[in-house]
Structures are given as structure tokens and as C-alpha cells.
mmCIF file of the N, C-alpha and C atoms, coordinates in Angstrom:
data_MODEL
# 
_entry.id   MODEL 
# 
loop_
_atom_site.group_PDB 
_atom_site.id 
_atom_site.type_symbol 
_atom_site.label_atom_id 
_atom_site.label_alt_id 
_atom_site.label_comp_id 
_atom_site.label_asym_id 
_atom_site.label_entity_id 
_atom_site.label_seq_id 
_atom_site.pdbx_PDB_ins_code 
_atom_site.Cartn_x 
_atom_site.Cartn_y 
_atom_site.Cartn_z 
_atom_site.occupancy 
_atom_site.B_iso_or_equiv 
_atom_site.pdbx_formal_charge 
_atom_site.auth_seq_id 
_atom_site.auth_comp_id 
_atom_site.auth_asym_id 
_atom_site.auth_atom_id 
_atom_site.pdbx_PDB_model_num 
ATOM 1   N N  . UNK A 1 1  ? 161.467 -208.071 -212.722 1.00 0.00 ? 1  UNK A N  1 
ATOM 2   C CA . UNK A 1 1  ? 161.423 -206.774 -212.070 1.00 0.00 ? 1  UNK A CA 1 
ATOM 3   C C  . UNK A 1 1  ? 161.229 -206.943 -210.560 1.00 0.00 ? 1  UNK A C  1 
ATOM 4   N N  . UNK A 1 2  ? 160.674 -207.632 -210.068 1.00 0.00 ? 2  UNK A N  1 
ATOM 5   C CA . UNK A 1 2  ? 160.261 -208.187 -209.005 1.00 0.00 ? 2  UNK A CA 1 
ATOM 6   C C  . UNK A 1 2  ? 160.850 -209.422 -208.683 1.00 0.00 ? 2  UNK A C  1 
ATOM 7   N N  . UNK A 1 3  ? 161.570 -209.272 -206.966 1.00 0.00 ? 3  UNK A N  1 
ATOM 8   C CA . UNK A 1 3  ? 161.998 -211.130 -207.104 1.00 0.00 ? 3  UNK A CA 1 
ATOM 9   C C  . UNK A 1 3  ? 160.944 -211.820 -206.450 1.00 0.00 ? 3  UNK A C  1 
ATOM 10  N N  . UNK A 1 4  ? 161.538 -213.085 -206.521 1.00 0.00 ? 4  UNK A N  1 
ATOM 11  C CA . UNK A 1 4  ? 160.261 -214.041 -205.720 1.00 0.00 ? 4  UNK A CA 1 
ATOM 12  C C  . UNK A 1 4  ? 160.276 -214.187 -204.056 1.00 0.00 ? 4  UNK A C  1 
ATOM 13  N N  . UNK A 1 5  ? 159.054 -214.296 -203.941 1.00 0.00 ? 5  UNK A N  1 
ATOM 14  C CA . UNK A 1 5  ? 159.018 -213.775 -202.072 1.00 0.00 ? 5  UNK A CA 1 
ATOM 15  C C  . UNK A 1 5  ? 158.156 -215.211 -201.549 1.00 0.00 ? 5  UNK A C  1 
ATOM 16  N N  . UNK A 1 6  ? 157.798 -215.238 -200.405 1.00 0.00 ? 6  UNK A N  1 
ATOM 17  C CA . UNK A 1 6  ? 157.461 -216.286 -199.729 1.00 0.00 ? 6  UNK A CA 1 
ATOM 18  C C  . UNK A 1 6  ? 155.654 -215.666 -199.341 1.00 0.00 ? 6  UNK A C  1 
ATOM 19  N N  . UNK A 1 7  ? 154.980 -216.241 -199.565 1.00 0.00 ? 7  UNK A N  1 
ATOM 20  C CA . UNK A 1 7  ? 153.860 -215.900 -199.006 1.00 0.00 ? 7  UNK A CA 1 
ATOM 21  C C  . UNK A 1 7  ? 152.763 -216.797 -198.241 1.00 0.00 ? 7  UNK A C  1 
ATOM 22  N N  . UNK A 1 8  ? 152.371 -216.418 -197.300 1.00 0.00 ? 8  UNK A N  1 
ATOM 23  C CA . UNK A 1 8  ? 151.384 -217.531 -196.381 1.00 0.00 ? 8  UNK A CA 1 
ATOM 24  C C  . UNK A 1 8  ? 150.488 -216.787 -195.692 1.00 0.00 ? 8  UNK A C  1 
ATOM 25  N N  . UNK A 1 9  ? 149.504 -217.333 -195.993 1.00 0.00 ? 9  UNK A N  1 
ATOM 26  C CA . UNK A 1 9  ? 148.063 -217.251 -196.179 1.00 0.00 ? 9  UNK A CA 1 
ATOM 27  C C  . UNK A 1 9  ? 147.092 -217.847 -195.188 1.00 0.00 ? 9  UNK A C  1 
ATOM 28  N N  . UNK A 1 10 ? 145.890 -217.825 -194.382 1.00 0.00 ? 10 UNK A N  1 
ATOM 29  C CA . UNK A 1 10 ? 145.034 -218.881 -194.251 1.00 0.00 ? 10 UNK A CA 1 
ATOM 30  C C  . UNK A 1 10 ? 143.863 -218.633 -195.322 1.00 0.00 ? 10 UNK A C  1 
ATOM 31  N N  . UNK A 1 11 ? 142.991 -219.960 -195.545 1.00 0.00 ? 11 UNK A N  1 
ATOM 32  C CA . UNK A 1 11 ? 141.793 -219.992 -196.263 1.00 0.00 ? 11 UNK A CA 1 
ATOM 33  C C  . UNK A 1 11 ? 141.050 -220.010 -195.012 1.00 0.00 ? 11 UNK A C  1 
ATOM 34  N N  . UNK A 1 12 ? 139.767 -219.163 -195.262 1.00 0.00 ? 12 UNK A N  1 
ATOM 35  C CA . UNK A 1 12 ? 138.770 -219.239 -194.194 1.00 0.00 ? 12 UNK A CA 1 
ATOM 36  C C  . UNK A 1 12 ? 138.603 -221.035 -193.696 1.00 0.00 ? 12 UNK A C  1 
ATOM 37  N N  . UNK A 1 13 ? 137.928 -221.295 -192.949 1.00 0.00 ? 13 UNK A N  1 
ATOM 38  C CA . UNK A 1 13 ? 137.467 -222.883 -192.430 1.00 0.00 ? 13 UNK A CA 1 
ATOM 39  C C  . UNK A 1 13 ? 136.427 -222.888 -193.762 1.00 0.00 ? 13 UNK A C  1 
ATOM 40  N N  . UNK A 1 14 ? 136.570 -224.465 -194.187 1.00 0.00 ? 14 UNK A N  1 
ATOM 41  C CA . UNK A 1 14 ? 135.350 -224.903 -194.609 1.00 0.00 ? 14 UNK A CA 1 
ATOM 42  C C  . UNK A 1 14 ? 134.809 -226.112 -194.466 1.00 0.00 ? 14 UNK A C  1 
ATOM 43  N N  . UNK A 1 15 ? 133.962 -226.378 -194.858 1.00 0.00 ? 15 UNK A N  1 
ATOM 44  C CA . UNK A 1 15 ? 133.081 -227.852 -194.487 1.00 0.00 ? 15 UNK A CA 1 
ATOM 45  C C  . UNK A 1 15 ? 133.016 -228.094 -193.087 1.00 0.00 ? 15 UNK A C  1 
ATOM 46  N N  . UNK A 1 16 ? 133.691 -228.893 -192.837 1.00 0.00 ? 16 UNK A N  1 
ATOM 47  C CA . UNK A 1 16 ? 133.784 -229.512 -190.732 1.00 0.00 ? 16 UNK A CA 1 
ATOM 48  C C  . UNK A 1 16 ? 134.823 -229.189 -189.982 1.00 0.00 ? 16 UNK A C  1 
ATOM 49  N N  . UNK A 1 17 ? 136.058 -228.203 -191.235 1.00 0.00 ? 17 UNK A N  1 
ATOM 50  C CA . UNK A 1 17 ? 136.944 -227.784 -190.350 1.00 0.00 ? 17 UNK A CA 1 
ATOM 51  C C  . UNK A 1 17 ? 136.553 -226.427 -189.146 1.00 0.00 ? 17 UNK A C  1 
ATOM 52  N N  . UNK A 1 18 ? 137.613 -227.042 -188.147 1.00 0.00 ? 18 UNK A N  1 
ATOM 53  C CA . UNK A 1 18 ? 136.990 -225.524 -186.911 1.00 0.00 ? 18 UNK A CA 1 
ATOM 54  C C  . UNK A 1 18 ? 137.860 -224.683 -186.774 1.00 0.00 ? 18 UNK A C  1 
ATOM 55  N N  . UNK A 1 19 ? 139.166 -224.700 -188.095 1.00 0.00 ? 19 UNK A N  1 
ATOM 56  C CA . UNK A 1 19 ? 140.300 -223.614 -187.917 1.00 0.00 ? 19 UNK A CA 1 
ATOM 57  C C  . UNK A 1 19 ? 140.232 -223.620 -189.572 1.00 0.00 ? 19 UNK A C  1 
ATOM 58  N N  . UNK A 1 20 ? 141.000 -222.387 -189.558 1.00 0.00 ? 20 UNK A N  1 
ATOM 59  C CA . UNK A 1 20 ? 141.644 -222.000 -191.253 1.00 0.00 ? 20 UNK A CA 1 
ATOM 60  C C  . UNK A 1 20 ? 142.515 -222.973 -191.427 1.00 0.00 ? 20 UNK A C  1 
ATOM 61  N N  . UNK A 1 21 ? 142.353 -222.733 -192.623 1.00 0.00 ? 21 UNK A N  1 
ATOM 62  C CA . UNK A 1 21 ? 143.852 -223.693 -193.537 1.00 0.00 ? 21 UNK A CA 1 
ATOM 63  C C  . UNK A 1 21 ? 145.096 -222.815 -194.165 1.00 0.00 ? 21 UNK A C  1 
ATOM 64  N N  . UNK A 1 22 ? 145.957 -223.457 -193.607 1.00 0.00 ? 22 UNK A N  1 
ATOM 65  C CA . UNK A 1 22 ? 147.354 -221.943 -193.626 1.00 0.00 ? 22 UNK A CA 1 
ATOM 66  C C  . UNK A 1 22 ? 147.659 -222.995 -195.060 1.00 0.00 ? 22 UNK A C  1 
ATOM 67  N N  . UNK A 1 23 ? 148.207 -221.876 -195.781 1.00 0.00 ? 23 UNK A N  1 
ATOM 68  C CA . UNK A 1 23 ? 148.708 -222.273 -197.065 1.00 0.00 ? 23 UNK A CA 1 
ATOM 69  C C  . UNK A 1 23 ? 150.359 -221.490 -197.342 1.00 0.00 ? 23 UNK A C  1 
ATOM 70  N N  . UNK A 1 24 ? 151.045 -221.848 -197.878 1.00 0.00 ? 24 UNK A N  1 
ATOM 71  C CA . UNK A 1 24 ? 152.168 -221.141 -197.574 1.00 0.00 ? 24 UNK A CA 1 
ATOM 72  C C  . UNK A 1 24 ? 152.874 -221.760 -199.300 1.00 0.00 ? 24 UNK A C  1 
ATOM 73  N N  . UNK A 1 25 ? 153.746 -220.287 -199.737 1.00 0.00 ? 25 UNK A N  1 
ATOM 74  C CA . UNK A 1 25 ? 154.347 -220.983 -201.108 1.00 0.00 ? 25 UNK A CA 1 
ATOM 75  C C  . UNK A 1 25 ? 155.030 -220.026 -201.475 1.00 0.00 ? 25 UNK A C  1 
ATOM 76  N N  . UNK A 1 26 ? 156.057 -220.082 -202.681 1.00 0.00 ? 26 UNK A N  1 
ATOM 77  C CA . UNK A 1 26 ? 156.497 -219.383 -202.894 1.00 0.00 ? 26 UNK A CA 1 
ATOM 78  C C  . UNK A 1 26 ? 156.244 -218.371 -203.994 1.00 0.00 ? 26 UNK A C  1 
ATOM 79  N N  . UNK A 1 27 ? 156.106 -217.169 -204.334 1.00 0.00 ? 27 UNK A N  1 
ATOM 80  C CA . UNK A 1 27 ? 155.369 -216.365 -205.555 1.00 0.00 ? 27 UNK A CA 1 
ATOM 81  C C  . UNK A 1 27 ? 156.260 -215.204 -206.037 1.00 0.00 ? 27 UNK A C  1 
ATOM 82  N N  . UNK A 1 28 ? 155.841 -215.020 -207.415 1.00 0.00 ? 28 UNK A N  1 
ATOM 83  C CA . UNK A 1 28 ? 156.113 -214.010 -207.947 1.00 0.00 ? 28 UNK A CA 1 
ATOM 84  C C  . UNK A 1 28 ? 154.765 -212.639 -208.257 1.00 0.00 ? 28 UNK A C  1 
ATOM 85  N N  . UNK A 1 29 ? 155.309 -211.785 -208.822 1.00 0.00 ? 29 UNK A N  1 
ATOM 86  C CA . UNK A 1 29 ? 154.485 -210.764 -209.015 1.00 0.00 ? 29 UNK A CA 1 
ATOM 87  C C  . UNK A 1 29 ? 154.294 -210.892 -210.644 1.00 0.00 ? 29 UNK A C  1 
ATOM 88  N N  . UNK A 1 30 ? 152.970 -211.127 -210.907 1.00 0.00 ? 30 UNK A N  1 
ATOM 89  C CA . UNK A 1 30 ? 153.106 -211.057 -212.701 1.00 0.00 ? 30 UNK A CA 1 
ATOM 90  C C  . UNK A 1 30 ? 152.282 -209.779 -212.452 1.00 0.00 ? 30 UNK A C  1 
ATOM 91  N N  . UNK A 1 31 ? 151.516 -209.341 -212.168 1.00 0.00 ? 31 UNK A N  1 
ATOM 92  C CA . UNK A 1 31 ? 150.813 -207.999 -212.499 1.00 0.00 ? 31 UNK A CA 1 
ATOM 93  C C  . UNK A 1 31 ? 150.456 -206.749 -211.412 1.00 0.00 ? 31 UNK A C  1 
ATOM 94  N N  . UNK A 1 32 ? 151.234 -205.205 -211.602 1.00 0.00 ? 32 UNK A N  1 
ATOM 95  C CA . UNK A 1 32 ? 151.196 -204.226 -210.295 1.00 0.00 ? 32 UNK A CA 1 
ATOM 96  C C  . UNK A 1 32 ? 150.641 -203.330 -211.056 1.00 0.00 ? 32 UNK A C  1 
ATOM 97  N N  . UNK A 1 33 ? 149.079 -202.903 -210.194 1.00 0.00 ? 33 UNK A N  1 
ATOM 98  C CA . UNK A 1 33 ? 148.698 -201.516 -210.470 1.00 0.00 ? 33 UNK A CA 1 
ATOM 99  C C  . UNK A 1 33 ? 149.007 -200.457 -209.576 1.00 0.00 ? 33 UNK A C  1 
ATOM 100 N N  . UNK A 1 34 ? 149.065 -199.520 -209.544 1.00 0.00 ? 34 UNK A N  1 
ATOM 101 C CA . UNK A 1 34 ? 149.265 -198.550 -208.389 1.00 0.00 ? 34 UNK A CA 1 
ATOM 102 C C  . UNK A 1 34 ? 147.613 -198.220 -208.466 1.00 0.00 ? 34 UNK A C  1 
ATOM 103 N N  . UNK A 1 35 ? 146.719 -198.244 -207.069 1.00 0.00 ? 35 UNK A N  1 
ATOM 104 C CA . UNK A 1 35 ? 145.983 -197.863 -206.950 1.00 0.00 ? 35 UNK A CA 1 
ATOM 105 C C  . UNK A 1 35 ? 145.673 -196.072 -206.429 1.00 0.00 ? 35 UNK A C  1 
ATOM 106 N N  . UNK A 1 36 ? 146.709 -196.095 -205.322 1.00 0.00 ? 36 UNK A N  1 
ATOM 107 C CA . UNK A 1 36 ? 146.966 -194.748 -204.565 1.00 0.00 ? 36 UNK A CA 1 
ATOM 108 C C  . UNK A 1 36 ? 148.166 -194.886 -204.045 1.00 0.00 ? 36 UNK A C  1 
ATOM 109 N N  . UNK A 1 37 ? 148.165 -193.764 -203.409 1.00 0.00 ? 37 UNK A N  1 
ATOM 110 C CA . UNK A 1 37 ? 149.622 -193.576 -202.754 1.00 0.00 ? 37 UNK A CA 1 
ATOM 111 C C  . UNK A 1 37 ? 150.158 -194.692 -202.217 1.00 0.00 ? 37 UNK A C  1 
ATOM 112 N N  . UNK A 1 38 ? 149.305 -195.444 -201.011 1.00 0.00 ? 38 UNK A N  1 
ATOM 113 C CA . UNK A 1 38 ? 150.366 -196.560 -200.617 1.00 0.00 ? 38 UNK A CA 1 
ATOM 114 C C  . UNK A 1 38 ? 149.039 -198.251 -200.777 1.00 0.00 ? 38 UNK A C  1 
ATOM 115 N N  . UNK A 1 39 ? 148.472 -197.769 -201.844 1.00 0.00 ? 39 UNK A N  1 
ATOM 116 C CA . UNK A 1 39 ? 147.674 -199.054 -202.164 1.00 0.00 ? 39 UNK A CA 1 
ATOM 117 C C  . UNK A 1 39 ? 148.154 -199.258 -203.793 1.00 0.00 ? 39 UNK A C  1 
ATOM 118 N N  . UNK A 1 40 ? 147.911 -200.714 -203.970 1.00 0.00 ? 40 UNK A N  1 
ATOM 119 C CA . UNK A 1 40 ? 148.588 -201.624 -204.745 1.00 0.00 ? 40 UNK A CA 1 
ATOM 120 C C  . UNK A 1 40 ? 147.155 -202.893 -205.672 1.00 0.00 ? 40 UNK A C  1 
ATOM 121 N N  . UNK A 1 41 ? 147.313 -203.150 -207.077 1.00 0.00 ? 41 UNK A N  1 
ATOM 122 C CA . UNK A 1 41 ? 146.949 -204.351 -207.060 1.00 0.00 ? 41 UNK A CA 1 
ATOM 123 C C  . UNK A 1 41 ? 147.794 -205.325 -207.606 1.00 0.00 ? 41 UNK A C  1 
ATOM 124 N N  . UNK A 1 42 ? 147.388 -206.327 -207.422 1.00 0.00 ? 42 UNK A N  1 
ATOM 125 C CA . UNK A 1 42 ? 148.691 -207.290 -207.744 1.00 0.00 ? 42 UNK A CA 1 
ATOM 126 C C  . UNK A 1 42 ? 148.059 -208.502 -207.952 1.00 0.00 ? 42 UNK A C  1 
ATOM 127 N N  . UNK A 1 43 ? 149.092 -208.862 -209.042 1.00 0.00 ? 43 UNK A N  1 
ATOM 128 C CA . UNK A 1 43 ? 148.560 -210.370 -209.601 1.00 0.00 ? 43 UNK A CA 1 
ATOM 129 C C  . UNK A 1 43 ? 149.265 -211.440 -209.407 1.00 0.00 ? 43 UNK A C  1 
ATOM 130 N N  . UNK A 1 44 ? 149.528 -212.442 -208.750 1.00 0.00 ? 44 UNK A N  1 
ATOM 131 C CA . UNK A 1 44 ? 150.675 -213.096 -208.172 1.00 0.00 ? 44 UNK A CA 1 
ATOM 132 C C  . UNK A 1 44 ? 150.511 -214.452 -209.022 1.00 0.00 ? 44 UNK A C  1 
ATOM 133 N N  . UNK A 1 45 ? 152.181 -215.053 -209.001 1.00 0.00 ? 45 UNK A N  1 
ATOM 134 C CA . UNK A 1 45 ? 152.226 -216.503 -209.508 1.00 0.00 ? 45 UNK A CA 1 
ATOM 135 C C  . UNK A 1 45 ? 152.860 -217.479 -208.593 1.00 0.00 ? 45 UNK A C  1 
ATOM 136 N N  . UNK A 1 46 ? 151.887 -218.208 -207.712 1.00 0.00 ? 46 UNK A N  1 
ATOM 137 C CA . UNK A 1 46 ? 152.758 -219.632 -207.212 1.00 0.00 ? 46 UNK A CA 1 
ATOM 138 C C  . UNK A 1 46 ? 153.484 -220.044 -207.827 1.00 0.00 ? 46 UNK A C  1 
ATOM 139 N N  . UNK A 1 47 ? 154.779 -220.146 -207.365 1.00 0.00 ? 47 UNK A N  1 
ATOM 140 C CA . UNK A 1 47 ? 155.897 -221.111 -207.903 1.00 0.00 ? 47 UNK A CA 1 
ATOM 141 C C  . UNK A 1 47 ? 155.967 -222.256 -207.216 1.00 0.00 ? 47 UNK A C  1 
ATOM 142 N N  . UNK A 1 48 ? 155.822 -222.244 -206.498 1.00 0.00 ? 48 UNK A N  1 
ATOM 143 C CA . UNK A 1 48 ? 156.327 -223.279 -205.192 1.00 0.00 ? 48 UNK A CA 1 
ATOM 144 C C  . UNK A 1 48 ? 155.193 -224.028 -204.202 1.00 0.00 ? 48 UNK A C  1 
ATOM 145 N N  . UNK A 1 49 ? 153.937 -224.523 -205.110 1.00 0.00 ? 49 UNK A N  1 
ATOM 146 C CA . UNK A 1 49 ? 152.588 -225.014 -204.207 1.00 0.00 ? 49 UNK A CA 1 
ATOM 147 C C  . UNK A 1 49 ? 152.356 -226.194 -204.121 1.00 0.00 ? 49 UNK A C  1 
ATOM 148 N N  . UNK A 1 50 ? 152.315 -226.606 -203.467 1.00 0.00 ? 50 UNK A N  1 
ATOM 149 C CA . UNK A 1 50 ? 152.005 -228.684 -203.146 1.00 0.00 ? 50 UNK A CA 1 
ATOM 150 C C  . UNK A 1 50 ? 150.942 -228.652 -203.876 1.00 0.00 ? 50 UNK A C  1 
ATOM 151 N N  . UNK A 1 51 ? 150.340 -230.258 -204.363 1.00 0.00 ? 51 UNK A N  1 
ATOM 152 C CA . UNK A 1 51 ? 149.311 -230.076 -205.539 1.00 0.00 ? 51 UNK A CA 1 
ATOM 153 C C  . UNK A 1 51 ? 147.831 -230.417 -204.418 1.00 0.00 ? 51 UNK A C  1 
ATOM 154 N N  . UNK A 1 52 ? 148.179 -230.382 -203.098 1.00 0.00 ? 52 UNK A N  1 
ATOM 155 C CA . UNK A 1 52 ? 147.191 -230.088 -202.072 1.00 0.00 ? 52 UNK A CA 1 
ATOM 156 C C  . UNK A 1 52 ? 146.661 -228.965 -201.627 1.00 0.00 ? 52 UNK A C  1 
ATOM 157 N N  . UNK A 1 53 ? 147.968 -228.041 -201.435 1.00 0.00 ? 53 UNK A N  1 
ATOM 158 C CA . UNK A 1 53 ? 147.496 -226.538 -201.614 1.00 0.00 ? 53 UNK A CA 1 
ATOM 159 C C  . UNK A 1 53 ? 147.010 -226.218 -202.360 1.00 0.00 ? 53 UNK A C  1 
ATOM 160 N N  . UNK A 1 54 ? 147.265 -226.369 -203.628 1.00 0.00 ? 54 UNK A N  1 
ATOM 161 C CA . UNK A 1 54 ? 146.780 -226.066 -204.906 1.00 0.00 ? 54 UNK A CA 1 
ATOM 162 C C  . UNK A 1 54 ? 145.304 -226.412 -204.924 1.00 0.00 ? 54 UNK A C  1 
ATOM 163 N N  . UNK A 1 55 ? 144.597 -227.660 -204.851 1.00 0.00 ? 55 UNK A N  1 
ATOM 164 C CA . UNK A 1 55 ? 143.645 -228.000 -204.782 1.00 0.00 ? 55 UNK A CA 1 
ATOM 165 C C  . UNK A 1 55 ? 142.603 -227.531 -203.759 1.00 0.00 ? 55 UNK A C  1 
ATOM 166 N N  . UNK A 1 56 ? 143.204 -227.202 -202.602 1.00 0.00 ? 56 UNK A N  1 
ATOM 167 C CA . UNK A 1 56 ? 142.562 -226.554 -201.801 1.00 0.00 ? 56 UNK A CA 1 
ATOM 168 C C  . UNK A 1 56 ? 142.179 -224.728 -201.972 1.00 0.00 ? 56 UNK A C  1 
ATOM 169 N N  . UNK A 1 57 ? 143.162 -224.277 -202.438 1.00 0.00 ? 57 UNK A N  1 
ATOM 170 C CA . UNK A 1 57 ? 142.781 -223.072 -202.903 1.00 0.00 ? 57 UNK A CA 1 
ATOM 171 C C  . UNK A 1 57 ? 141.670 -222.828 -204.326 1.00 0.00 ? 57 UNK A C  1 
ATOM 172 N N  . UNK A 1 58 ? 142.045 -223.754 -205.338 1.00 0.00 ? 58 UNK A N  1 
ATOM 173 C CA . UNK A 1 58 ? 141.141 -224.281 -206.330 1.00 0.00 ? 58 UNK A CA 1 
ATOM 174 C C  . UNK A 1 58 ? 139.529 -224.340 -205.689 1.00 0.00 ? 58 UNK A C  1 
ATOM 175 N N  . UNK A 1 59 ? 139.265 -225.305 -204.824 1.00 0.00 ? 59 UNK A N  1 
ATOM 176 C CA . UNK A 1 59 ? 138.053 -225.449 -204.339 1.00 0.00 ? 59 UNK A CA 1 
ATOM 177 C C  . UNK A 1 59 ? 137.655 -224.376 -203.679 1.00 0.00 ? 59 UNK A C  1 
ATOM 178 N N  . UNK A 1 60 ? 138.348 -223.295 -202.931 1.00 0.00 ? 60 UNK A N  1 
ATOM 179 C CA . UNK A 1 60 ? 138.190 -222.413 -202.226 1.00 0.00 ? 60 UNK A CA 1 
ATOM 180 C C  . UNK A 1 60 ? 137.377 -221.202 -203.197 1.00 0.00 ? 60 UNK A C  1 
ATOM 181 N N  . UNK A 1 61 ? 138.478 -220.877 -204.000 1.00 0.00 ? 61 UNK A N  1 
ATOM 182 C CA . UNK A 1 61 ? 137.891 -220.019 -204.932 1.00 0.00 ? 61 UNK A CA 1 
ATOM 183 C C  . UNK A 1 61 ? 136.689 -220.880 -205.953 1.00 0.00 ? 61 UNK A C  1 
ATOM 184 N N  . UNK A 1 62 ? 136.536 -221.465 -206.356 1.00 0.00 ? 62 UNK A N  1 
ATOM 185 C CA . UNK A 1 62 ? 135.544 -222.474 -206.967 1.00 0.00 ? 62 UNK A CA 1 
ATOM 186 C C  . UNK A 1 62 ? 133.832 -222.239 -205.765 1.00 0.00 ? 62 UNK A C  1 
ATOM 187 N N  . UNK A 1 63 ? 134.187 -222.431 -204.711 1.00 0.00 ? 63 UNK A N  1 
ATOM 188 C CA . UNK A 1 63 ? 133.239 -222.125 -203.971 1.00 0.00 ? 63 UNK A CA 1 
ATOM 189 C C  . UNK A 1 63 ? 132.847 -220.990 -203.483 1.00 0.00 ? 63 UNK A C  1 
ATOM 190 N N  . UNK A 1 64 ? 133.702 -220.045 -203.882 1.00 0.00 ? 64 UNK A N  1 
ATOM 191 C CA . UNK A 1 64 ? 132.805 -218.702 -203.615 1.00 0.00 ? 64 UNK A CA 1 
ATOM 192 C C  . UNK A 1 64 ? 132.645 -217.838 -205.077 1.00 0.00 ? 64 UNK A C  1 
ATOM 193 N N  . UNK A 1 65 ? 132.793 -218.788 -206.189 1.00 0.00 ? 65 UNK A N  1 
ATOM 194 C CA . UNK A 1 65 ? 132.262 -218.221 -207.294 1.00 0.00 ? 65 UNK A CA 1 
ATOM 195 C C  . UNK A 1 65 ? 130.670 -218.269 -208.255 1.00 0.00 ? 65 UNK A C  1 
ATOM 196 N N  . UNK A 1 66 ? 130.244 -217.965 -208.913 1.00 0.00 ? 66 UNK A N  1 
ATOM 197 C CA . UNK A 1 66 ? 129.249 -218.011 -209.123 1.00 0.00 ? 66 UNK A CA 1 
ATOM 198 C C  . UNK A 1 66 ? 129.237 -219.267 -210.365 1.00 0.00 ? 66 UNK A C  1 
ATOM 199 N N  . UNK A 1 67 ? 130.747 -218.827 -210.957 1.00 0.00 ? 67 UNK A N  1 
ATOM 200 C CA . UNK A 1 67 ? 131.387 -219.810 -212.189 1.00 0.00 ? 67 UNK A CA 1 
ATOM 201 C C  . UNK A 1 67 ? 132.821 -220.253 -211.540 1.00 0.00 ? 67 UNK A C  1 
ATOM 202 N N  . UNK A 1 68 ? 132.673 -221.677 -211.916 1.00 0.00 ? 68 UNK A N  1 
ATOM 203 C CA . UNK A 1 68 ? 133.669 -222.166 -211.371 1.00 0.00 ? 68 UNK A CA 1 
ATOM 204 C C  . UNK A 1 68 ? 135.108 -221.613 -212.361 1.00 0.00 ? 68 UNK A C  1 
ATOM 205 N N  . UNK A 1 69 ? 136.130 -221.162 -211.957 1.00 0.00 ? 69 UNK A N  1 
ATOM 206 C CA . UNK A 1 69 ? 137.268 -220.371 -212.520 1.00 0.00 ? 69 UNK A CA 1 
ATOM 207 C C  . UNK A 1 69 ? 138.394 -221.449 -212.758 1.00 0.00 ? 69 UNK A C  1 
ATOM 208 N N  . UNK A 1 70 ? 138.591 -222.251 -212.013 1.00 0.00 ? 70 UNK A N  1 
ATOM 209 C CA . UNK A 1 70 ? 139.946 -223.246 -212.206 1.00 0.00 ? 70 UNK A CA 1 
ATOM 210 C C  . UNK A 1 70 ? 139.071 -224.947 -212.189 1.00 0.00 ? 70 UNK A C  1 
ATOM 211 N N  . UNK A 1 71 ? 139.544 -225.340 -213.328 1.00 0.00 ? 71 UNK A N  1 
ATOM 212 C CA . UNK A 1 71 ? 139.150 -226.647 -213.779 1.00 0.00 ? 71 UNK A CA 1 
ATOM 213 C C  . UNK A 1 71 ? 140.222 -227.516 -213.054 1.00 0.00 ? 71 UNK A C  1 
# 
């Protein structure tokens, strides 16, 4: 229903870095709520992520969870 789009991102800085980390990949849409008129939620699928990005977003979200979410 949706085609695949390009999306890029930074992750906030962490540890000793003194800039964000731009992440960039390619995605699909697996899940759209309509929230309001021109708000949206959305559940997206990397297609297209280096297994560095990947890992880095992994740890990212891993560290601001209470439970770690991606093994």
C-alpha cells in the first residue's frame, strides 16, 4: 500500500561522541494510525540498514529502555 522511501535520521550523541550519529536506510511502512487531521502513527521496517546502523540504533533504544527490547 505504501512504497518504500528513504529515511535519515540522527541518534542523539552518546558516550564520548560530541555530534549525533546520522543513520540513513531504506524503509517501509508496516503500521498507519491516523491520529488527527494531519498527525500520523507509524510503524516502519528497515530494509536497507548496515549491521552497524543496526547495532547502533539497537544500543540506542536498549539504553533508553527500562527493558532491553532488541537482543
Amino acid at each position: 500500500m505504501f512504497p518504500d522511501f528513504q529515511l535519515e535520521f540522527d541518534l542523539p550523541e552518546s558516550g564520548s561522541r560530541e555530534e549525533g550519529i546520522n543513520i540513513r536506510s531504506t524503509c517501509n511502512v508496516t503500521y498507519c494510525r491516523r491520529l488527527s487531521k494531519d498527525s500520523y502513527h507509524l510503524g516502519l521496517n528497515f530494509v536497507d540498514l548496515s549491521q552497524t546502523d543496526a547495532r547502533l540504533v539497537a544500543d540506542y533504544i536498549n539504553s533508553k529502555s527500562a527493558k532491553p527490547l532488541i537482543h
